[in-house]
C-alpha positions in Angstrom: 15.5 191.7 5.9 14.9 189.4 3.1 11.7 187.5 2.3 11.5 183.6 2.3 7.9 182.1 1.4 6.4 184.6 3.4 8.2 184.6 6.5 10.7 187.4 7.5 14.7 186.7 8.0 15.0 188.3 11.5 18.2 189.1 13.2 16.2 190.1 16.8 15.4 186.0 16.7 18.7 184.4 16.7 18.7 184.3 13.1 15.4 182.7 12.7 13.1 182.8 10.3 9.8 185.2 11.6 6.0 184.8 10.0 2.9 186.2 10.5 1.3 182.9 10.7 -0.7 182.5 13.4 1.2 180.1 16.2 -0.1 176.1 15.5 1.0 173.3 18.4 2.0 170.6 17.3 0.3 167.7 19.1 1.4 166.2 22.3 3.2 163.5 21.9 1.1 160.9 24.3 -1.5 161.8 27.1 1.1 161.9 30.1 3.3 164.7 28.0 3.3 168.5 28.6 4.9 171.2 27.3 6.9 174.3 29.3 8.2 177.5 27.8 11.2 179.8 28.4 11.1 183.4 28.1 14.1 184.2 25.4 16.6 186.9 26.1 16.3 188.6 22.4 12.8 189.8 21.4 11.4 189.3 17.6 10.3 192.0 16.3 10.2 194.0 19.6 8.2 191.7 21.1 8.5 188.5 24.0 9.8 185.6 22.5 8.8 182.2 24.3 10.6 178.8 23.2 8.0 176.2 23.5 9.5 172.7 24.8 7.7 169.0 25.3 8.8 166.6 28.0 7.3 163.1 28.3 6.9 161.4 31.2 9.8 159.8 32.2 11.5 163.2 31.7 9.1 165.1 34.0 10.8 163.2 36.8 14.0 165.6 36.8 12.7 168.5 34.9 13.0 172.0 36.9 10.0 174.1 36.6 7.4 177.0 37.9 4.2 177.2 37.2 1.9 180.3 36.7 -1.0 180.7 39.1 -3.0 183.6 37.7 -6.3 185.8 37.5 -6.8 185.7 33.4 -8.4 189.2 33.7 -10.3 190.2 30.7 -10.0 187.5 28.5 -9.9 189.5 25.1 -6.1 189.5 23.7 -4.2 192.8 23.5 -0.8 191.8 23.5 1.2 189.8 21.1 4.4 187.2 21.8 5.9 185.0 19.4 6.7 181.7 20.6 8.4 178.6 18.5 8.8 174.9 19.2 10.5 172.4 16.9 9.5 174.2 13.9 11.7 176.7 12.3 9.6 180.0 12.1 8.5 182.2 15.2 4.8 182.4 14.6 2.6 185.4 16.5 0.3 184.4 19.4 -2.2 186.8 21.2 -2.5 186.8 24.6 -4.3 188.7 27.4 -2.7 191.7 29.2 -2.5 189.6 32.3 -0.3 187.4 31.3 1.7 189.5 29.3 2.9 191.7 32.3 3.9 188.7 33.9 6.1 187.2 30.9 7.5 190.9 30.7 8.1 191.1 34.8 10.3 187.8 33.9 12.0 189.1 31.2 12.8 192.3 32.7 14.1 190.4 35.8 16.3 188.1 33.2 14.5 184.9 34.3 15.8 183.6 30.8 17.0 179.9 32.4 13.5 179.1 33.9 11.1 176.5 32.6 7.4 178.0 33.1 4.1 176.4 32.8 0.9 178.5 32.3 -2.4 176.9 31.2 -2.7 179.7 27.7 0.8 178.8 26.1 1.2 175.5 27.1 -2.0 174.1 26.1 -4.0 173.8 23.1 -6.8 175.9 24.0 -9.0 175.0 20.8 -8.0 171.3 21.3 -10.9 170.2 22.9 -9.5 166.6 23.1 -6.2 167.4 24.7 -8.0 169.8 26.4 -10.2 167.0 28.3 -7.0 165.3 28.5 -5.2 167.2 30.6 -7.6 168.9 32.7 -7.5 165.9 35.1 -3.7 166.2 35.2 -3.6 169.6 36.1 -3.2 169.1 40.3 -0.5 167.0 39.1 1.2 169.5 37.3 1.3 172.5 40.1 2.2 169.1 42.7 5.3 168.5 40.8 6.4 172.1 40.2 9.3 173.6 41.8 7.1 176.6 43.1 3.8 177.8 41.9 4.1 181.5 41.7 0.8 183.6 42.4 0.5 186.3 39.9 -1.8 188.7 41.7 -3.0 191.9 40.5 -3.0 195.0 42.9 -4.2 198.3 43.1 -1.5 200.8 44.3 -2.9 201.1 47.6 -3.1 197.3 47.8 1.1 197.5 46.3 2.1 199.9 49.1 0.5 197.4 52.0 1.6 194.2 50.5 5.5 196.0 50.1 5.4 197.1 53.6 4.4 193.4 54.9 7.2 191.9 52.9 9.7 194.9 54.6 8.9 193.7 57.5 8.8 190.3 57.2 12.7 190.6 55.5 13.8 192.7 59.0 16.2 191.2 61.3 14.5 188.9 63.7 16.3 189.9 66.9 14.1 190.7 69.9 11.4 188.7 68.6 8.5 190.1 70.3 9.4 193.5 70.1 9.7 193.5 66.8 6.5 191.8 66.0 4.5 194.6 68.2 6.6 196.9 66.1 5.5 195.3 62.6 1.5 194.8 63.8 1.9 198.3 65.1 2.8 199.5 61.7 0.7 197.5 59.6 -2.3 198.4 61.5 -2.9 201.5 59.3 -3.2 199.2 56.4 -5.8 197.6 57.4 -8.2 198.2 54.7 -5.4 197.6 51.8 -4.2 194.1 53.4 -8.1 192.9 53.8 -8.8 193.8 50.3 -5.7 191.7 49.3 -6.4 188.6 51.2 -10.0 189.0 49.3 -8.8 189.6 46.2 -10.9 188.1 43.1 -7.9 185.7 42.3 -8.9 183.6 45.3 -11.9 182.8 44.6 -11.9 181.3 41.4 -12.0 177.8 40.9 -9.0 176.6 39.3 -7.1 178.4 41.8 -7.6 176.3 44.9 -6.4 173.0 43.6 -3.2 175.4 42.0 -2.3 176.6 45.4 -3.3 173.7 48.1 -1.7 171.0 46.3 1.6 172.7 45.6 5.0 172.3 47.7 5.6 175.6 47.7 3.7 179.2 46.4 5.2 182.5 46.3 3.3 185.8 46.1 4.3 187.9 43.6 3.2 191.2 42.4 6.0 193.8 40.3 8.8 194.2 42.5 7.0 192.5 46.1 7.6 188.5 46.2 7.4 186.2 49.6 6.7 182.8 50.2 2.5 182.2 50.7 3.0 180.3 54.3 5.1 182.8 55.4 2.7 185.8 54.5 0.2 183.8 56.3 1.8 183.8 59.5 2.6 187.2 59.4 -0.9 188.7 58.6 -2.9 185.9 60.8 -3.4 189.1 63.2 -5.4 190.5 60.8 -7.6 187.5 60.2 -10.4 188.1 62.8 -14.3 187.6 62.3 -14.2 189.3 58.7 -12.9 185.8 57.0 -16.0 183.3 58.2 -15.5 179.7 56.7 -16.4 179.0 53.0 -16.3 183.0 52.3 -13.5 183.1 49.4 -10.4 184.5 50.8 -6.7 183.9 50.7 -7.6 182.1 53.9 -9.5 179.1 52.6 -6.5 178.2 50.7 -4.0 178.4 53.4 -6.3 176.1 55.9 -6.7 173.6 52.8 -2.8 173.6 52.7 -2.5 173.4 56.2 -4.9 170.2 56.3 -3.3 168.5 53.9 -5.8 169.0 50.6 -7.6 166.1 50.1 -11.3 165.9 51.0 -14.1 163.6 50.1 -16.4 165.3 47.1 -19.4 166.1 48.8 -17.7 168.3 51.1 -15.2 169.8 48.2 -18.6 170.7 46.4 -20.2 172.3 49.4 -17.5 174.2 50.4 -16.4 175.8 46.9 -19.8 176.6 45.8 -19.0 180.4 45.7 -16.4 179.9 43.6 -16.2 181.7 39.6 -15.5 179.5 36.9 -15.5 180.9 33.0 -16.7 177.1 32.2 -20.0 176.0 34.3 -18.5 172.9 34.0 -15.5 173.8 35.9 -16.9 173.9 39.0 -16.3 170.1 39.1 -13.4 169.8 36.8 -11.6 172.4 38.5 -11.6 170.9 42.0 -11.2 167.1 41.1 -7.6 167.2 41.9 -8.6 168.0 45.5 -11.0 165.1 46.1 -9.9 161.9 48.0 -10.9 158.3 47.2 -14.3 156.8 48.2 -14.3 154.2 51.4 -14.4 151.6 49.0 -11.1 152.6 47.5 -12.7 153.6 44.2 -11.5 156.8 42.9 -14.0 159.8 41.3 -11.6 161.4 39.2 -11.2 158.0 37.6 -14.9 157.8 37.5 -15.6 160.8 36.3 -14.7 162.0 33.0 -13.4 165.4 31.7 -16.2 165.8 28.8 -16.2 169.3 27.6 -18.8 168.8 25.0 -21.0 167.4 27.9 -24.3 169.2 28.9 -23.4 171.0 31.7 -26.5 169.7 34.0 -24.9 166.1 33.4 -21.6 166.8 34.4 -23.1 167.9 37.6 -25.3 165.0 38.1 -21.7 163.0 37.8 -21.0 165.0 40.4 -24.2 164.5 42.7 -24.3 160.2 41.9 -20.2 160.1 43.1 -20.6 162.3 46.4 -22.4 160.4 48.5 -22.6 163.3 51.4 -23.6 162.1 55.3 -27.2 162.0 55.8 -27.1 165.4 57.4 -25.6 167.2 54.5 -27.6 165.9 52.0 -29.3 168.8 51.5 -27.5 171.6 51.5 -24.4 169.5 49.4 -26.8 168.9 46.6 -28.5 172.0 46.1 -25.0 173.8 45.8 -25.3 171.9 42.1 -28.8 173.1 41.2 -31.1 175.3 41.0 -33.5 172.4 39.9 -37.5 172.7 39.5 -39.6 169.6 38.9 -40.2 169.4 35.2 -36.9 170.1 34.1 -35.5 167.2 37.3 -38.0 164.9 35.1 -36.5 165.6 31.6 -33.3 165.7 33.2 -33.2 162.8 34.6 -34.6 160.4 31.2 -32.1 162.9 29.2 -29.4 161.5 31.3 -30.2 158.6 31.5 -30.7 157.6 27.5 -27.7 159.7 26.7 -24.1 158.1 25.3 -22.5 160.1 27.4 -23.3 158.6 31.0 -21.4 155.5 31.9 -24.1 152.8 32.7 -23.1 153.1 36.6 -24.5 156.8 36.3 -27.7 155.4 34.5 -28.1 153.0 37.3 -27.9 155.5 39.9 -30.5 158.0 37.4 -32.7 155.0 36.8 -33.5 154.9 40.7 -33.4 158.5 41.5 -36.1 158.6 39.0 -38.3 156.2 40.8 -37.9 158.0 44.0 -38.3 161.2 42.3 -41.9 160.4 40.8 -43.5 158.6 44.0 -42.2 161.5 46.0 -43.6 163.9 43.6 -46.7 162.2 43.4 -47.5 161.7 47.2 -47.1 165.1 47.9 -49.3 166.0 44.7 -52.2 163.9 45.4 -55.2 166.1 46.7 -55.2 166.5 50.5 -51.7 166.3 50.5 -49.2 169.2 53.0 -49.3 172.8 51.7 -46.2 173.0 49.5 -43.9 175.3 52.4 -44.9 172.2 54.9 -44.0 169.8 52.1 -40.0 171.2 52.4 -40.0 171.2 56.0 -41.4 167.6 56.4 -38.7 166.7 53.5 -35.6 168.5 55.4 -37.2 166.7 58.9 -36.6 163.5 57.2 -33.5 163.7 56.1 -32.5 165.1 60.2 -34.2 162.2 61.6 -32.6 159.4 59.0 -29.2 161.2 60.2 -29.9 160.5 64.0 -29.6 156.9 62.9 -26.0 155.2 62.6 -26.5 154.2 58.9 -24.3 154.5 55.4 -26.4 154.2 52.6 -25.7 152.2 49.6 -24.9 153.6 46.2 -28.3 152.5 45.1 -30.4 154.1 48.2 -27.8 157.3 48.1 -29.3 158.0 44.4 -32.8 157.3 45.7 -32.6 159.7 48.1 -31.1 162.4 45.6 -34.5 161.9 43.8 -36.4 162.6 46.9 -34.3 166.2 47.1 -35.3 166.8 43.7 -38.9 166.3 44.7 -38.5 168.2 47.7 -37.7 171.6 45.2 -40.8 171.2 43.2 -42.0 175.0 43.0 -45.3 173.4 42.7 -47.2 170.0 42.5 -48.1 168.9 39.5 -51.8 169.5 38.9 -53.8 166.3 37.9 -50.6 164.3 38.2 -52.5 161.0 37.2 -54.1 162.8 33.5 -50.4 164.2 33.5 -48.9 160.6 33.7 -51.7 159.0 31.4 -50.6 162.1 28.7 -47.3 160.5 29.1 -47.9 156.9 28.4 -46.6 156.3 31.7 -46.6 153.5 34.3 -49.3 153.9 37.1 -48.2 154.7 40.2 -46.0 152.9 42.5 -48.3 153.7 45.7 -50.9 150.8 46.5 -53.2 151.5 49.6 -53.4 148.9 52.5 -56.8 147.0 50.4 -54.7 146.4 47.2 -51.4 145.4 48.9 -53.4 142.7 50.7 -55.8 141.8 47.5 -52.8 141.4 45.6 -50.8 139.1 48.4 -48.3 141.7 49.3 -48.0 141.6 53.3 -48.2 144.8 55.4 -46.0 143.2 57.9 -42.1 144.7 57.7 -40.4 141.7 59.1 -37.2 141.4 56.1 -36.7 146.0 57.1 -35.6 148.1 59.7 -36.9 151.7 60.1 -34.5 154.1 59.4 -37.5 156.9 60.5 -40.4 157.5 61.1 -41.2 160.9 61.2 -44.7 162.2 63.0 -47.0 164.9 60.8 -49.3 166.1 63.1 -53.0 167.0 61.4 -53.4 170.4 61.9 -53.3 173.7 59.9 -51.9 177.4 60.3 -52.1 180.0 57.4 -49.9 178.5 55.4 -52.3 175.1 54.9 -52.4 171.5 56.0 -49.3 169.8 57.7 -50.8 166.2 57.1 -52.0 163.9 54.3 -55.8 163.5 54.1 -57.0 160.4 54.3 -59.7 160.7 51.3 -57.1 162.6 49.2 -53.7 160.2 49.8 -55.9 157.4 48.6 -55.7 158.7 44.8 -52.3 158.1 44.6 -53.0 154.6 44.6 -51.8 152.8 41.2 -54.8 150.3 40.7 -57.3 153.2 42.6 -61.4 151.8 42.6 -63.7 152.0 45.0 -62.4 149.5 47.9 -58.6 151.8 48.2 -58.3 152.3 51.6 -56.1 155.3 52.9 -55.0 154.2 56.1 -51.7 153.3 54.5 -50.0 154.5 51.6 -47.1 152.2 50.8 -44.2 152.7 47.8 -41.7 149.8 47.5 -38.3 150.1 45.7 -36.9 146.7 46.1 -34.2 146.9 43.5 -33.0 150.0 46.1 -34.1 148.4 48.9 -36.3 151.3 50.5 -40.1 151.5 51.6 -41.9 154.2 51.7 -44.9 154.4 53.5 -47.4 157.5 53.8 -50.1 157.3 57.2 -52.4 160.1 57.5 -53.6 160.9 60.7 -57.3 159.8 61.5 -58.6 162.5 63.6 -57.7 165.9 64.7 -56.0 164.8 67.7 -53.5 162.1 66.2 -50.5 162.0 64.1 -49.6 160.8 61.2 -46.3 159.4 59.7 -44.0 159.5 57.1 -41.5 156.9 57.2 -38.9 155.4 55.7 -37.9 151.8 55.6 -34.4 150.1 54.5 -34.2 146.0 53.8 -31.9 144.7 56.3 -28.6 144.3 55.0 -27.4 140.6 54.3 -31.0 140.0 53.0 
């Protein structure tokens, strides 16, 4: 060997020229282009060799290539490959042991005339702009592949079950159902090793369901086993039972998602992955996006939302929470998957979100008017007198069953309002003093007028321009938990110009730019009932 500024003449590289430079990518050469690598015949320096190739657009169309669908493992590099594009060296790259036995299962198998695509070599992982860039193309990628192939990682025990399902499975088929007693027979004293394979970690990370459901077709492989994925879940269906409930991460999740077709609105793509692991927070909306369908209105959240790495994390789920407009009755339970969330930090949340560069102004909007619902809900179950905190979450979930009894779709606006009430509803505790708390503040008064200054001020009680969407009964009683109802004397502080004529008959919050009324009626004796209800404007007014 001879040296040439500082790079090695190497005969094990085809006659190329070999450095110890780290690996550098050269940039992409637009948005729409990727790069895939082939595994070289001849190793440099006793080590993989990967060519590194870009293909634009256009080209993509007849291009012939599998993509890697992969566990990363531990992510701290052990191995070493060399890889080489247009330039003339082959430059070092580190890589995790994962990967490595894979390229090394392909090059041992001679799988030297295949394209690959695997998310560490063929992108920049420290370009953080083409990084955001291609994130929303990634469903796109593993759609158009040839096959995605499943890298899993087995134990021995888990090896031996998985070789005997693909045995059987490559059998002669003659005497159908006497050989598939024969097979279940057989398989039945793997039990334990084929569970623990359908519930392996690799299923239930993130990036991994939009690899697998929106491919044409996935193969299995693991050292010497490989079969098709559709075909391994017909044959081990038996084994599916009770253990797999829906939403648990399994092997079956994936398959049902295939089997449906892939596509589902947001709210329900956020409810149902909750579980999932992510390395990146963030990923548990960028990872799923390729999944989720377009709005009602034809509008499309991937285009909405924006891959913004650099992005508090909190934010990029609020993008999440404003686009998913869930059905009344899963409100709930498909925005709390996003939290935790506590009060104070929904408050600062909400203004940081709001005044930041980073949310487009349709995401303000939406902020702007969660924030108003979130402080007059806060407030009205602050004031003194108001529900014992544990009553306060029941009444909350109550109205959000009743509003979904009702045959109605809210708006963007009144879908962002009621996110704010949620927010409200997970207050660990009220704020104490909330009016010296708001005054600290510099704030606005509060939105709440009694029945005396709505009618001194010429606002009318009557409700003739909106339509009840519920109007939910809080009875005045008490167990050992505390009051179930607003007090009469006590709901009448929340009142924004408060003197001595408030009267707390009525408590009423109006959010005409959202087009909801809140209204607040404690009961007046131990006998009656009080209400909380919501009001909508009547659409066309």
């Amino acid at each position: 060997m001879t040296s040439l500024r500082g790079s090695t003449w190497s005969k094990s590289a085809q006659n190329g020229l070999v450095t110890e430079e780290p690996y550098l990518y050269h940039a992409l050469s637009s948005s729409s282009a990727i790069r895939l690598i082939k595994v070289l015949r001849q190793k440099v320096n006793g080590c993989i060799a990967c060519r590194v190739y870009q293909f634009d657009e256009k080209q993509q169309t007849t291009i012939k290539y599998h993509a890697l669908s992969y566990l990363w493992g531990d992510p701290k590099s052990t191995r070493q490959i060399y890889l080489k594009d247009q330039g003339q060296e082959w430059c070092p790259y580190p890589i995790h042991e994962n990967l490595w036995r894979f390229l090394d299962h392909a090059w041992q198998r001679k799988m030297f005339d295949r394209f690959f695509w695997t998310d560490h070599l063929c992108l920049n992982q420290n370009g953080h702009e083409e990084i955001s860039q291609q994130v929303p193309r990634m469903h796109a990628i593993y759609r158009n592949a040839e096959l995605v192939l499943i890298w899993l990682q087995l134990d021995k025990q888990e090896q031996g079950a998985l070789r005997k399902v693909v045995k059987a499975h490559n059998r002669p088929k003659f005497m159908p159902k006497f050989w598939h007693s024969v097979v279940q027979k057989r398989l039945s004293s793997h039990q334990a090793s084929i569970w623990r394979v359908m519930e392996n970690p690799y299923w239930g990370r993130v990036w991994i369901v939009q690899e697998v459901v929106m491919a044409k077709r996935v193969c299995v492989t693991c050292e010497d086993i490989s079969i098709e994925l559709d075909e391994l879940r017909a044959l081990l269906d038996p084994f599916r039972e009770a253990r797999f409930p829906p939403g648990r991460p399994s092997m079956w999740v994936l398959c049902d998602m295939r089997a449906a077709g892939g596509k589902m609105p947001l709210w329900r793509i956020l409810r149902d992955f909750t579980g999932y692991q992510s390395s990146r927070p963030a990923d548990r909306v960028y990872g799923l996006l390729g999944m989720v369908a377009d709005h009602d209105d034809g509008s499309s959240p991937v285009e909405i939302i924006h891959v913004d790495y650099d992005k508090p994390v909190l934010y990029v789920l609020l993008d999440a929470m404003f686009e998913s407009s869930p059905p009344l009755a899963e409100y709930r339970l498909a925005t709390l998957c996003l939290g935790p969330w506590n009060t104070y930090d929904s408050l600062l949340l909400l203004k940081g979100y709001i005044s930041s560069s980073t949310t487009i102004s349709r995401h303000k909007d939406f902020a702007t008017y969660a924030l108003q619902a979130f402080e007059a809900f806060n407030i009205i179950k602050s004031v003194p007198g108001a529900p014992h905190p544990y009553h306060m979450s029941d009444i909350t979930d109550d109205l959000f069953t009743s509003a979904a009894e009702r045959d109605w779709k809210p708006t963007w606006r009144q879908s962002a309002a009621l996110i704010g009430i949620l927010l409200a509803r997970w207050t660990r505790s009220p704020i104490d003093h909330w009016k010296a708390h708001r005054q600290r503040r510099g704030e606005v008064p509060s939105p709440w007028r009694c029945a005396t200054h709505r009618s001194l001020n010429g606002e009318h009680a009557d409700l003739g321009s909106y339509e009840v969407v519920t109007r939910l009964p809080t009875k005045r009683s008490w167990d050992h938990k505390g009051a179930r109802n607003w007090d009469c004397e006590g709901v009448v502080s929340a009142c924004g110009e408060q003197s001595q004529s408030c009267d707390g008959s009525t408590m009423t919050c109006e959010m005409p730019q959202v087009g909801f009324r809140l209204l607040v009626q404690p009961a007046i004796n131990d006998e009656g009932e009080g209400y909380l209800s919501l009001y909508r404007e009547e659409p066309g007014r």
